[in-house]
N, C-alpha and C positions, 0 to 999 in steps of 0.2 A: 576214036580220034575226032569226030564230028562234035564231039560234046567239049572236050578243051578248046575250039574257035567260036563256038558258043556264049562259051562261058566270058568272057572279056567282052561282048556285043549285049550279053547279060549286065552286068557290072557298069557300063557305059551307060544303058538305058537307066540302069537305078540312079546315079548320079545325076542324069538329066531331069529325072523326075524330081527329084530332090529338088534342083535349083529351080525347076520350073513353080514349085509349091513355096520355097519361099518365095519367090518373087509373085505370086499369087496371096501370099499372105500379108505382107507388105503392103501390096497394094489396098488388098480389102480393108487393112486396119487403118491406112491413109485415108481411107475414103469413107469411112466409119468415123474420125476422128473430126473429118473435114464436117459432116453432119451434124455433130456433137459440138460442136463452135457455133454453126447456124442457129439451132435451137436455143443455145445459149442465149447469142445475142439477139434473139427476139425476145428472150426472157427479160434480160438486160433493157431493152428496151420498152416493156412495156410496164416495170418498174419505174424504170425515171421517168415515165407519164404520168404513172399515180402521185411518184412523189412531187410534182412539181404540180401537178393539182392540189396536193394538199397543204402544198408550198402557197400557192393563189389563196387557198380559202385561210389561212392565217390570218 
């Protein structure tokens, strides 16, 4: 008998974990992405330095 009021406090916690892990994954990939723009735009940026150097020396 013990084991059928179990079982739905079973079920509830997998659900939770569920939502908990996408909203964990989410986040991580926000924050991965958010990164992945930084580096860019120093890349971006230290392109148009060169080119506008080599813009000068023309």
């Amino acid at each position: 008998m013990m084991a059928f009021s179990f079982f739905p406090m079973l079920m509830m916690l997998f659900y939770l974990a569920a939502i908990g892990f996408s909203i964990w994954f989410a986040l991580s990939l926000i924050k991965a992405q958010r990164e992945r723009n930084e580096i860019l735009n120093e890349i971006s940026a230290k392109l148009e330095q060169k080119s506008d150097i080599k813009k000068d020396e023309l």
